[in-house]
LOLO-202661 format. One line per 8 residues: number of its first residue (from 0); their letters; for each residue x, y, z of N, C-alpha, C. Coordinates in steps of 0.1 Angstrom, whole numbers, plus 5000, padded with zeros to 4 digits. Each point is the difference from the previous one (the first is absolute). Example, Ala and Ser with C-alpha at 12.3 -4.5 7.8 and 13.67 -1.06 7.14 Angstrom:
% LOLO-202661
0	as	5132/4943/5078/4991/5012/5000/5009/5012/5000; 4996/5011/4993/5009/5011/5000/4992/5011/5008
This chain:
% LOLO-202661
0	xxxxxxxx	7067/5857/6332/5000/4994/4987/5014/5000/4994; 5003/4988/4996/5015/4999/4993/4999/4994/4984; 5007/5006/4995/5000/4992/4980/5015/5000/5001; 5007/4991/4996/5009/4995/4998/5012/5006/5007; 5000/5002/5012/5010/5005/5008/4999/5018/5007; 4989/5003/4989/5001/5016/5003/4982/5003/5010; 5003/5005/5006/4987/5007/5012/4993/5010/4995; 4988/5001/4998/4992/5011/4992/4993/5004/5011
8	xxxxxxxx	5002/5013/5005/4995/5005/5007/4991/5016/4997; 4986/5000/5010/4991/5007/4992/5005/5014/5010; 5001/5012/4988/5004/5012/5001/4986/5010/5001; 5001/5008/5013/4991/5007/5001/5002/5017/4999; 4998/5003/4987/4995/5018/4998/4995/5006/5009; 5012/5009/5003/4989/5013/5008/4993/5008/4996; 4989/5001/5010/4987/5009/4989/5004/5013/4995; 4996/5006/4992/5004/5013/4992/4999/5012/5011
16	xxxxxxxx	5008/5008/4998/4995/5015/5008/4992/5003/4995; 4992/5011/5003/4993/5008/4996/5004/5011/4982; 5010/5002/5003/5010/5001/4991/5003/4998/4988; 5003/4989/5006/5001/4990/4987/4986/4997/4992; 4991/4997/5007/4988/4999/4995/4992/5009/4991; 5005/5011/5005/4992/5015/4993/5008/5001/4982; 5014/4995/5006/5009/5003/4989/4992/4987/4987; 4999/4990/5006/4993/4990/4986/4989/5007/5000
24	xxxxxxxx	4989/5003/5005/4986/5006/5001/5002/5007/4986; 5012/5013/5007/5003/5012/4987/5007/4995/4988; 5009/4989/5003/5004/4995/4982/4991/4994/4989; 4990/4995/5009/4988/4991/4994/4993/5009/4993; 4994/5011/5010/4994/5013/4997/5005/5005/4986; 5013/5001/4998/5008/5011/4991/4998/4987/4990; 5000/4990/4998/5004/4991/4987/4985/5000/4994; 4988/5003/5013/4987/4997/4990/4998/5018/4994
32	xxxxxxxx	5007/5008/5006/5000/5013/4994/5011/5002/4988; 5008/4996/4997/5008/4998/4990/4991/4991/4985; 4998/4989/5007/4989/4995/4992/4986/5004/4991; 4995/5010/5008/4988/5010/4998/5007/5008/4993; 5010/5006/5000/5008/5012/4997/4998/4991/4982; 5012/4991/5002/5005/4993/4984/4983/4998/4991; 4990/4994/5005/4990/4994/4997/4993/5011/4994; 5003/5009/5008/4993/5013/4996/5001/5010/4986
40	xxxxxxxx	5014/5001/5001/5013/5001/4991/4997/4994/4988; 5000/4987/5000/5004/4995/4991/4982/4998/4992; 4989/4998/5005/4982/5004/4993/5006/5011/4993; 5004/5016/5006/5001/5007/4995/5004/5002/4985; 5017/4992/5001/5008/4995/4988/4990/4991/4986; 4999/4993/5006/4991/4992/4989/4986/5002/5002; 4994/5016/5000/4991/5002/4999/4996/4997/4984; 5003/5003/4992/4996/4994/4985/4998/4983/4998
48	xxxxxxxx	5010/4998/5008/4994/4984/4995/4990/4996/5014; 5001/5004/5009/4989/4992/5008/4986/5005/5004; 5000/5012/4997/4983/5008/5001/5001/4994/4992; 4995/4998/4984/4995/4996/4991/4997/4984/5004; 5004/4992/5005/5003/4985/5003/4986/5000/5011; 5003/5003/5007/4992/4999/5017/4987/5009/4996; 5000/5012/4989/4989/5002/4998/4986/4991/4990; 5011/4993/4991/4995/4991/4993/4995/4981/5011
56	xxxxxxxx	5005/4998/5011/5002/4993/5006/4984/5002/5006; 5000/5012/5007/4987/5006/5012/4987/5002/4985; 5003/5002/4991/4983/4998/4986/5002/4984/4998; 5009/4993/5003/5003/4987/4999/4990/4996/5011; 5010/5001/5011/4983/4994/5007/4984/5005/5003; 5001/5011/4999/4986/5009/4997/4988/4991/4989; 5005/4994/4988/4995/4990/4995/5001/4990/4997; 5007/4994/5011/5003/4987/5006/4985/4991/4996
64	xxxxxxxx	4989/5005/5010/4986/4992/4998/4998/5001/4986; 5001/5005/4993/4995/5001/4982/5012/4987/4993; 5011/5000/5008/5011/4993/4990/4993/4984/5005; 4998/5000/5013/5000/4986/5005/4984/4998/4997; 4986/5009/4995/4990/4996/4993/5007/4995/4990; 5005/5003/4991/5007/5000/4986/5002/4985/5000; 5010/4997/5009/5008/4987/4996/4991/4990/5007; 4988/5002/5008/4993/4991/5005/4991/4993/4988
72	xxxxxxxx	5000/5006/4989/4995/4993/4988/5005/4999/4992; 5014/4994/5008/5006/4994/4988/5014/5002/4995; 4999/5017/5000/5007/5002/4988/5013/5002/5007; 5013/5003/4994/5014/4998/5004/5002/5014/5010; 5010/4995/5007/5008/5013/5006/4998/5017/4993; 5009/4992/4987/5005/5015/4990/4986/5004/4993; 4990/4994/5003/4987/5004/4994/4996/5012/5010; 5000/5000/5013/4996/5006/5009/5008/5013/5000
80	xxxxxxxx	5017/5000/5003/5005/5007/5000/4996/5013/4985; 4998/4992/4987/5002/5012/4992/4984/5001/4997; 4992/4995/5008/4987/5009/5001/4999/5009/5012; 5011/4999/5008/4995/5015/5010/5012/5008/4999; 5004/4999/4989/5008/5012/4995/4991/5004/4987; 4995/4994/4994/4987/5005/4989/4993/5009/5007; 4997/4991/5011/4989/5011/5011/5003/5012/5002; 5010/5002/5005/5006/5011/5007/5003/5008/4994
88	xxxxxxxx	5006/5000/4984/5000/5005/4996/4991/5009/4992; 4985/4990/4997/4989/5007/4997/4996/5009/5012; 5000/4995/5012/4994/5010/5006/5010/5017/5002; 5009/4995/4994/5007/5014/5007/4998/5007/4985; 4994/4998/4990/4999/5001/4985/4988/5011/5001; 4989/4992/5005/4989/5002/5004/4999/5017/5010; 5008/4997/5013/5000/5008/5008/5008/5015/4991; 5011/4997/4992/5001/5012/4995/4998/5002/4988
96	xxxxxxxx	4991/4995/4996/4983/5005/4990/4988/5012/5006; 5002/4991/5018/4989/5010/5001/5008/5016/5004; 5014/4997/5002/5002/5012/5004/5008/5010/4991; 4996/4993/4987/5010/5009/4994/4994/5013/4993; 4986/4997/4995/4997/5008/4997/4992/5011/5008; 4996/4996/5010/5000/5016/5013/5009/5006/5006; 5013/4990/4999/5015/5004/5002/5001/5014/4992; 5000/4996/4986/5006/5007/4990/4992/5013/4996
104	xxxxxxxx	4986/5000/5005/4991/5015/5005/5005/5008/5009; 5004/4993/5008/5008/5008/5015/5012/5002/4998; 5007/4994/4988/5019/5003/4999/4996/5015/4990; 4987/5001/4986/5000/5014/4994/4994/5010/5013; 4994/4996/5006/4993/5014/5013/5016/5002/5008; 5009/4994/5001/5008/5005/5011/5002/5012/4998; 5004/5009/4988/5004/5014/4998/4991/5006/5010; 4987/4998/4997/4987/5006/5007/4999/5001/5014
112	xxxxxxxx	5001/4984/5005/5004/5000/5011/5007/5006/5014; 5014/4997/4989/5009/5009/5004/5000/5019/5005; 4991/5001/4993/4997/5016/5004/4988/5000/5011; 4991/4992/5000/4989/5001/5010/5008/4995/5006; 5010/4991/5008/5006/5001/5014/5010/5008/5001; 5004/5010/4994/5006/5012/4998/4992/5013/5007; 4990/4999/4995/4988/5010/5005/4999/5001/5016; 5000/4983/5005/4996/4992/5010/5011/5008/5007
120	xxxxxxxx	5011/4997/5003/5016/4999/5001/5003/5015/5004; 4994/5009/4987/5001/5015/5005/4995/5006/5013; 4981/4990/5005/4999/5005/5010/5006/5005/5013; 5011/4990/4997/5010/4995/5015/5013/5007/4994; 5000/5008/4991/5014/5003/5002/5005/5012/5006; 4994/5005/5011/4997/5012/5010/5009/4988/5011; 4991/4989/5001/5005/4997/5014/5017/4995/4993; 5003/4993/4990/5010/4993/4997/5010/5012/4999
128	xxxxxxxx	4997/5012/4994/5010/5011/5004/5007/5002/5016; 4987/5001/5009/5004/5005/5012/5008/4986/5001; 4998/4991/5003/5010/4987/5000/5014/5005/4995; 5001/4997/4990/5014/5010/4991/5009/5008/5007; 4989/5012/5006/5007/5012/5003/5006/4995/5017; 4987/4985/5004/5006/5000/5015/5015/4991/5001; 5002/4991/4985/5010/4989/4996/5013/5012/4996; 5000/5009/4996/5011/5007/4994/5004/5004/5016
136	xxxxxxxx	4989/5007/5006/5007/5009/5012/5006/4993/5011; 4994/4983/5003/5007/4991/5007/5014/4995/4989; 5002/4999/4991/5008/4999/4996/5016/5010/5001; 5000/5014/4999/5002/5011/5001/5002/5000/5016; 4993/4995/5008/5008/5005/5014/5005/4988/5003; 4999/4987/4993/5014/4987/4998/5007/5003/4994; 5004/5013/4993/5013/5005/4991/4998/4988/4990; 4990/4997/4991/5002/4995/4992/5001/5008/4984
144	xxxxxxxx	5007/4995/4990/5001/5012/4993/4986/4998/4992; 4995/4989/4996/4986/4995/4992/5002/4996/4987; 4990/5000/4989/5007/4995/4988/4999/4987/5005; 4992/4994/4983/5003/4987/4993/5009/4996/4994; 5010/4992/4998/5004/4997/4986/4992/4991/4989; 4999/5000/4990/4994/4992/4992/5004/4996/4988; 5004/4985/4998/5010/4994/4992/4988/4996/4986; 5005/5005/4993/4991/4996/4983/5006/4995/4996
152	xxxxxxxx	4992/4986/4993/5007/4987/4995/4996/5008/4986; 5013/4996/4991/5001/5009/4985/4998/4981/4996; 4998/4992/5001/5001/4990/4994/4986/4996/4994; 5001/4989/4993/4989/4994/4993/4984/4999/5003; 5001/4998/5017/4990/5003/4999/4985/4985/5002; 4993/5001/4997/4991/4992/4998/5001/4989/4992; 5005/5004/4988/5006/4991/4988/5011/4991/5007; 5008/5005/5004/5011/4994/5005/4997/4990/5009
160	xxxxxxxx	4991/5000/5010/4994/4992/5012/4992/4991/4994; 4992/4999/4986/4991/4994/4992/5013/4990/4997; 5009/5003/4996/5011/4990/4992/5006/4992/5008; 5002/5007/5012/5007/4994/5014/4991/4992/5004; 4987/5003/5004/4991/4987/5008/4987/4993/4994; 5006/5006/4990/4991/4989/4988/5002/4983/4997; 5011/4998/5000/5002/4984/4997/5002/4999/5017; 5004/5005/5011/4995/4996/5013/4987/4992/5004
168	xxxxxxxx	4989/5012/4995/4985/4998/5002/4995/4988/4994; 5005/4997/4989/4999/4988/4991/5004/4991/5008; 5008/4999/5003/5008/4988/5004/4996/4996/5011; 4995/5012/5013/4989/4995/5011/4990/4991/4995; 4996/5010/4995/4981/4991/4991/5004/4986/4998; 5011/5003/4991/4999/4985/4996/5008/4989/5012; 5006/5000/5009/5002/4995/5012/4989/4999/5007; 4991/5010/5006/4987/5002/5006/4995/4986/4991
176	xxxxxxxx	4994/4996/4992/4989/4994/4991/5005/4986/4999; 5018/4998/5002/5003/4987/4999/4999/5000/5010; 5002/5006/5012/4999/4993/5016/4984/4997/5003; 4993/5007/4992/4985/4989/5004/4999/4990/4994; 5005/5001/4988/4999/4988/4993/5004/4985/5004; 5011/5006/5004/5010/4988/5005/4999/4994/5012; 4995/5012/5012/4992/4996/5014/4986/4992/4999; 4993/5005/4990/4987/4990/5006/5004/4988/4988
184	xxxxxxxx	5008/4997/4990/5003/4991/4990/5005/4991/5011; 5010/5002/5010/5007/4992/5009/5003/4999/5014; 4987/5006/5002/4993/5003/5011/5006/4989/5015; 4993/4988/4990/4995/4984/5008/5018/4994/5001; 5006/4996/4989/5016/5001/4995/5009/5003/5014; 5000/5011/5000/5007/5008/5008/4998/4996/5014; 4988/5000/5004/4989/4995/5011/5011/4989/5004; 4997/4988/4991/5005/4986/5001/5010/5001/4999
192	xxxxxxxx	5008/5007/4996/5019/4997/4999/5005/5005/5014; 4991/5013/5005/5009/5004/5010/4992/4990/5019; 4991/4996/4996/4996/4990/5008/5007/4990/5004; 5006/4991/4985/5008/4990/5000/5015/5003/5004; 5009/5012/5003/5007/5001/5005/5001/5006/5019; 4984/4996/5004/5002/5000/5014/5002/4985/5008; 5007/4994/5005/5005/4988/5006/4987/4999/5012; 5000/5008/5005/4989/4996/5014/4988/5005/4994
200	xxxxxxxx	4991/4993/5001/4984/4999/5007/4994/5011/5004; 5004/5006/5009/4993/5009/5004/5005/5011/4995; 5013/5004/4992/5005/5011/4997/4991/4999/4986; 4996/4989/4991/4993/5001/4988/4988/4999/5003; 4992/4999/5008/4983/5001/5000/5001/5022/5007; 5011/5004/5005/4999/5013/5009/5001/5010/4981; 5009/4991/4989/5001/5011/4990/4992/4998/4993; 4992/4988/4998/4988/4999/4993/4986/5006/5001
208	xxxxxxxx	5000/5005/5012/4994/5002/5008/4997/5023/4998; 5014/4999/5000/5008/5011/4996/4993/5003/4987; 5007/4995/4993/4995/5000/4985/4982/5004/4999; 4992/4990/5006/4985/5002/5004/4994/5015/5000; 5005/5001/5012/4995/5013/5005/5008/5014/4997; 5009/5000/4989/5002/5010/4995/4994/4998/4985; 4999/4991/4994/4989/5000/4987/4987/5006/5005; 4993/4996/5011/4989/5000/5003/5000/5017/5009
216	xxxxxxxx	5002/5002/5007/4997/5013/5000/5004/5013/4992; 5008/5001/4991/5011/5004/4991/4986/5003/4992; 4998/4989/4995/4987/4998/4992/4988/5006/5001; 4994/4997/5011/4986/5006/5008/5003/5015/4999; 5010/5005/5011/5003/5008/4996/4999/5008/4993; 5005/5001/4987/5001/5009/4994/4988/5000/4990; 4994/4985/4995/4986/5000/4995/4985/5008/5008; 5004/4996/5011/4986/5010/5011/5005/5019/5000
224	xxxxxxxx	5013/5002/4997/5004/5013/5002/4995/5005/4984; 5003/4990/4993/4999/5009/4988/4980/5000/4997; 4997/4988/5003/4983/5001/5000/4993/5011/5005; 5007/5003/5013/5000/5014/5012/4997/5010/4993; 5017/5002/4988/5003/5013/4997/4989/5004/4984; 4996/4988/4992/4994/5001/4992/4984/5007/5004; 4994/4993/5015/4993/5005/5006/4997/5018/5004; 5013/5001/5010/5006/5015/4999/4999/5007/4988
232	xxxxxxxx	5003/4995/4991/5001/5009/4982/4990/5005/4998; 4988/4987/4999/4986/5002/4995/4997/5015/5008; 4998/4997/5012/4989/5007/5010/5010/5012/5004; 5019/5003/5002/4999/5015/4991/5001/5008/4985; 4997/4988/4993/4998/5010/4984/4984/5003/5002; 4990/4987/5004/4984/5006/5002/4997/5013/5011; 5005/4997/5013/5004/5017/5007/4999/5014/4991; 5014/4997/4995/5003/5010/4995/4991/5008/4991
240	xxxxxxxx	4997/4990/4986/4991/4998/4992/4985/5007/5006; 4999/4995/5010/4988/5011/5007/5000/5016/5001; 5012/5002/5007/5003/5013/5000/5006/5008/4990; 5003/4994/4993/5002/5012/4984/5012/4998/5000; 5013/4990/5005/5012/5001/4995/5000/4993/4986; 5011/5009/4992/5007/4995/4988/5005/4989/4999; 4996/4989/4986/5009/4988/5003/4999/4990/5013; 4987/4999/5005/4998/4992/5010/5009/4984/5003
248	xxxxxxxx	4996/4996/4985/5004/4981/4994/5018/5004/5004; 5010/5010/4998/5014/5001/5000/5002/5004/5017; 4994/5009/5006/5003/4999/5015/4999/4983/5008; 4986/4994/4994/4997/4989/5004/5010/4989/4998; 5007/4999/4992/5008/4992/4993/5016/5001/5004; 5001/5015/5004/5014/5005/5006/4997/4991/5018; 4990/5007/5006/4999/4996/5014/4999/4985/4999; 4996/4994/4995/5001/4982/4998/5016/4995/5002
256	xxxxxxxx	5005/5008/4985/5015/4991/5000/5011/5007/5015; 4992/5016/5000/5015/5005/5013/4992/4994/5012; 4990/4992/5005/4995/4995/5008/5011/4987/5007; 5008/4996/4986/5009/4988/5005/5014/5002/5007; 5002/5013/5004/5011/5006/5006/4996/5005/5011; 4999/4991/5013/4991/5009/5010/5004/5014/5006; 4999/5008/5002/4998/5012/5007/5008/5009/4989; 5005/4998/4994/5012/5006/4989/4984/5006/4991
264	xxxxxxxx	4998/4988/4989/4992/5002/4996/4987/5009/4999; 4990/4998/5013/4991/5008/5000/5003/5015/5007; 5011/5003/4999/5006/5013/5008/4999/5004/4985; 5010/4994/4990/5000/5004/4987/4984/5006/4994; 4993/4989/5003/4987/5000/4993/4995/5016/5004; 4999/5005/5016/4994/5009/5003/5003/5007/4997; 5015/5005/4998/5006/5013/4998/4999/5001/4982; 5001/4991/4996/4990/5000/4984/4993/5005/4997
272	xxxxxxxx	4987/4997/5005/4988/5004/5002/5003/5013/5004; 5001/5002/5010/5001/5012/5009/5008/5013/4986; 5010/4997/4997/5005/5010/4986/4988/5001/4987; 4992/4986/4997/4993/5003/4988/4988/5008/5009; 4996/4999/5009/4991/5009/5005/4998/5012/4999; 5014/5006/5000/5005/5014/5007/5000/5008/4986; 5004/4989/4989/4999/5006/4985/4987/4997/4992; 4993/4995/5007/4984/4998/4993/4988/5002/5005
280	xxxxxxxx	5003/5005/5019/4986/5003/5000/5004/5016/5008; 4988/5001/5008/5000/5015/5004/4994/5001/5014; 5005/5005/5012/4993/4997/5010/5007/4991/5010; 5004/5008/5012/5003/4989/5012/4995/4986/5000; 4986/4997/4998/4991/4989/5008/5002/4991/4984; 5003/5009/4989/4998/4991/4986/5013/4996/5000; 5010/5007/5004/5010/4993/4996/5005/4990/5008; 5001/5000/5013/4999/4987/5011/4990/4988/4998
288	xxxxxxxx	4990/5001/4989/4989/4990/5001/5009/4988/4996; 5004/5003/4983/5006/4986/4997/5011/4996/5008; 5011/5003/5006/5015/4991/5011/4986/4996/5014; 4995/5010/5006/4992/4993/5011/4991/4989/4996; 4993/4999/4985/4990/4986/4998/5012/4993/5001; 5012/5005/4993/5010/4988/4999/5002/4990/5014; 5006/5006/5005/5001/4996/5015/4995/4998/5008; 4987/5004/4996/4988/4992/5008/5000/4984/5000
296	xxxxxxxx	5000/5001/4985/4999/4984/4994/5010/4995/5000; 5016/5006/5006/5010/4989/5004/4998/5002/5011; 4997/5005/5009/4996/4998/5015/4996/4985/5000; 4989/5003/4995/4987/4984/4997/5007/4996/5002; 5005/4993/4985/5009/4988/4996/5012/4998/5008; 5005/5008/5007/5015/4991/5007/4992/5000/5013; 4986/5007/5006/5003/4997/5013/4989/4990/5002; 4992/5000/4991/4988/4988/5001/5002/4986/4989
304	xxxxxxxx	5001/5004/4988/4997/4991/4990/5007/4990/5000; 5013/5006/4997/5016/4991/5001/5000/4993/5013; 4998/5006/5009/5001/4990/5011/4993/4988/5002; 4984/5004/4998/4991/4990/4999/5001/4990/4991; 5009/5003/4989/4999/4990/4985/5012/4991/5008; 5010/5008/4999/5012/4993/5008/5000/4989/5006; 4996/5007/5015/4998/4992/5011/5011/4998/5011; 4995/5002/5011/5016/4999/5009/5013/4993/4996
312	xxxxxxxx	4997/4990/4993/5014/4987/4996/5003/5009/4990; 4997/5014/4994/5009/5009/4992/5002/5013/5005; 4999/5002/5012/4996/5011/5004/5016/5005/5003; 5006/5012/5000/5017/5003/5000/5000/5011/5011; 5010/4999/5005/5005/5013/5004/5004/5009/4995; 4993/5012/4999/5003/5012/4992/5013/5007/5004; 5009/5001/5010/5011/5002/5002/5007/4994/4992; 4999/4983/4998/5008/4994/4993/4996/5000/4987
320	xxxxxxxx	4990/5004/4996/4996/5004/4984/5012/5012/4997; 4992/5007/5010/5009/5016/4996/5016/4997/4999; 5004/4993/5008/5016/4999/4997/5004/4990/4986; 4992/4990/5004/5007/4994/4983/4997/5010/4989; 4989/5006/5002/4995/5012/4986/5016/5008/5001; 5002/5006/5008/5013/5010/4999/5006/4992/4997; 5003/4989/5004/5013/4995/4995/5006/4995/4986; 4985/4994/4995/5004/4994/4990/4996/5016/4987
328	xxxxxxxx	4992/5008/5007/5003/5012/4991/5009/5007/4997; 5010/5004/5015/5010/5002/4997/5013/4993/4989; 4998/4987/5000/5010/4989/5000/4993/4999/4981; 4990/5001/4996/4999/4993/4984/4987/5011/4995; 4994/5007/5011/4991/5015/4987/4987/4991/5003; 4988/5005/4991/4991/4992/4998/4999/4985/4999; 5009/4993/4994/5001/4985/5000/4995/4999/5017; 5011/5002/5011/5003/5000/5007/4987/5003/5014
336	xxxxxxxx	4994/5013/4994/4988/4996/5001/4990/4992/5001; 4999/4996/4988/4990/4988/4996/5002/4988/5008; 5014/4992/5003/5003/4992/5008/5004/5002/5012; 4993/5008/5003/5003/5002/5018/4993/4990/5011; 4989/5002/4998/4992/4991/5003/4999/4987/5001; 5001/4994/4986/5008/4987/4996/5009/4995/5008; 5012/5006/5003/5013/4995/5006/4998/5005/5012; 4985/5005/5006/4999/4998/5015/4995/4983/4997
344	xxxxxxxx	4987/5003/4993/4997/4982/5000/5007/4989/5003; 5015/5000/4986/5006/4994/5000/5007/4997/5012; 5010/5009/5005/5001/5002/5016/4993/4997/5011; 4990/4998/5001/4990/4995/5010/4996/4986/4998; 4999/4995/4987/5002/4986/4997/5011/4990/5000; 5016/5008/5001/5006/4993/5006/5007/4997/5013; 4994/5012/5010/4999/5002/5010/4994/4987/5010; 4983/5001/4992/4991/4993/5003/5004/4983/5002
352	xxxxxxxx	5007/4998/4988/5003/4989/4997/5017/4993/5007; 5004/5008/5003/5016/5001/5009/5002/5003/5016; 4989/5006/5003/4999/5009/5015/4989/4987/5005; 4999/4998/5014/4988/4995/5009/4990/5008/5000; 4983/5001/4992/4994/5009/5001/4986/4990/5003; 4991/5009/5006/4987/4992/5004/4997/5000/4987; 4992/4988/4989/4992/4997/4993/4991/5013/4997; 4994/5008/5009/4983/5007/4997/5009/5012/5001
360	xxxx	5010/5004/5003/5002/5016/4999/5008/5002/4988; 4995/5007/4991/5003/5002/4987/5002/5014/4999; 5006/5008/5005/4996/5014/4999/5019/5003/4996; 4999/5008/4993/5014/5004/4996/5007/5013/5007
């Protein structure tokens, strides 16, 4: 082939060594680890502005179905949006109504408390000695010299931390309440703007698509978990209630909401239970009664109920539960918790929607 006097001739690359090959393999490697690294880094950093955002985002879609009843008669966007922040807000109004005042029975008993697991505490302090005496003497023949140091903050104190994360906390809340507001207000908006900037066909039916099925399970979700846990509440405050525990309606009501942080949560719940036990009742078999009903009845519910309500198209891998739980615990506290789960969803919907997957296997 000739173009105006000059010969273009086709050049053939020799195939890569092995070598060479490994070497891109490992730079590729190192850039998506650098990337994880920064990504990681940087949630961390603007942990104040983006937990609040993404937590407001995940109750955004949770009552997604109520916004889009809403506007099916009729009424505007911003109708919808500042009635499920009305909502939400009554309900969390509501929720700590019912627990404030068996709260505040159990915050005057703590003195009391406090000494009946003291009592408890004494029995074992025979073996916690011999422990001591066997920690000093392995210590002692490591030539360690022993000794704590212990640094006392002479400063302000509680007050001081009230002044410091007082207009913080504010300023979440009110970030938290506009990002619902503003997500289900512009839900559809956003939808259509970022649609209209995909040029191909199939790249815009794969994020619409996208969009779909993270509304939609995001949603289910967390509406069947919380119906679950409301369920859970009832039948261990009635339990308990049977057997003579204190304040039945406030255990009930605690194991509901720590129900939405899986395995974190009902570990909390049991060892709860398991301490008011130890300071209220008397007796090996009395004081295991109330954490064992407990656990009975999350046994139930995560290994029958949930599942069956669910259904395989929600069904997760518990490995992969357990790691996003640590992760996002580690990375943002309780928020972090709450949306673990979620941003497996999320993740598996855009997986779903980007990867070649059979249609009928839905399992995360």
């Amino acid at each position: 082939m000739r173009a105006r006097g000059f010969q273009l001739k086709t050049i053939r690359l020799a195939p890569q060594s092995g070598i060479d090959q490994a070497s891109v393999i490992g730079a590729r490697i190192a850039q998506i680890l650098i990337a994880l690294i920064v990504g990681v880094a940087a949630l961390d950093y603007a942990e104040v502005i983006l937990a609040p955002i993404l937590l407001g985002v995940v109750i955004g879609l949770m009552f997604s179905p109520v916004a889009k009843a809403i506007e099916r008669r009729g009424l505007p966007a911003w109708v919808s949006g500042l009635a499920i922040v009305i909502l939400f807000i009554a309900l969390v109004v509501i929720l700590v109504g019912a627990l404030a005042m068996p709260l505040s029975a159990w915050v005057d008993k703590a003195p009391v408390i406090w000494e009946s697991l003291k009592l408890h505490i004494a029995d074992w302090k025979d073996m916690m000695a011999s422990f001591q005496s066997m920690q000093k003497q392995l210590g002692s023949a490591m030539g360690e010299t022993g000794g704590v140091m212990v640094k006392v903050d002479q400063g302000g104190g509680a007050v001081e931390s009230v002044v410091t994360l007082g207009p913080t906390i504010i300023a979440e809340l009110l970030l938290f309440f506009a990002s619902i507001y503003f997500f289900v207000a512009t839900r559809d908006q956003f939808r259509i703007a970022l649609l209209k900037l995909c040029i191909s066909r199939r790249v815009r039916w794969r994020i619409a698509h996208f969009f779909r099925d993270t509304e939609q399970l995001i949603s289910r979700y967390l509406m069947t978990i919380t119906l679950v846990n409301i369920g859970l509440g009832c039948a261990v405050a009635f339990c308990l209630w049977l057997v003579g525990m204190p304040s039945p309606l406030l255990w009930g009501v605690l194991a509901a909401v720590l129900n939405y942080v899986v395995y974190v949560g009902p570990a909390m719940m049991a060892i709860l239970l398991t301490c008011i036990s130890l300071a209220t009742r008397q007796g090996g078999i009395d004081i295991l009664t109330p954490p064992a009903i407990y656990l009975g009845l999350h046994f139930i519910e995560s290994q029958f109920v949930t599942t069956q309500v669910l259904g395989v198209t929600m069904t997760m891998n518990p490995f992969l539960v357990f790691l996003a739980l640590a992760f996002w615990i580690w990375l943002w506290g309780p928020v972090g918790g709450f949306i673990a789960v979620p941003s497996l969803l999320i993740l598996y919907a855009f997986m779903r929607n980007t990867i070649k997957m059979r249609d009928r296997v839905s399992t995360v």
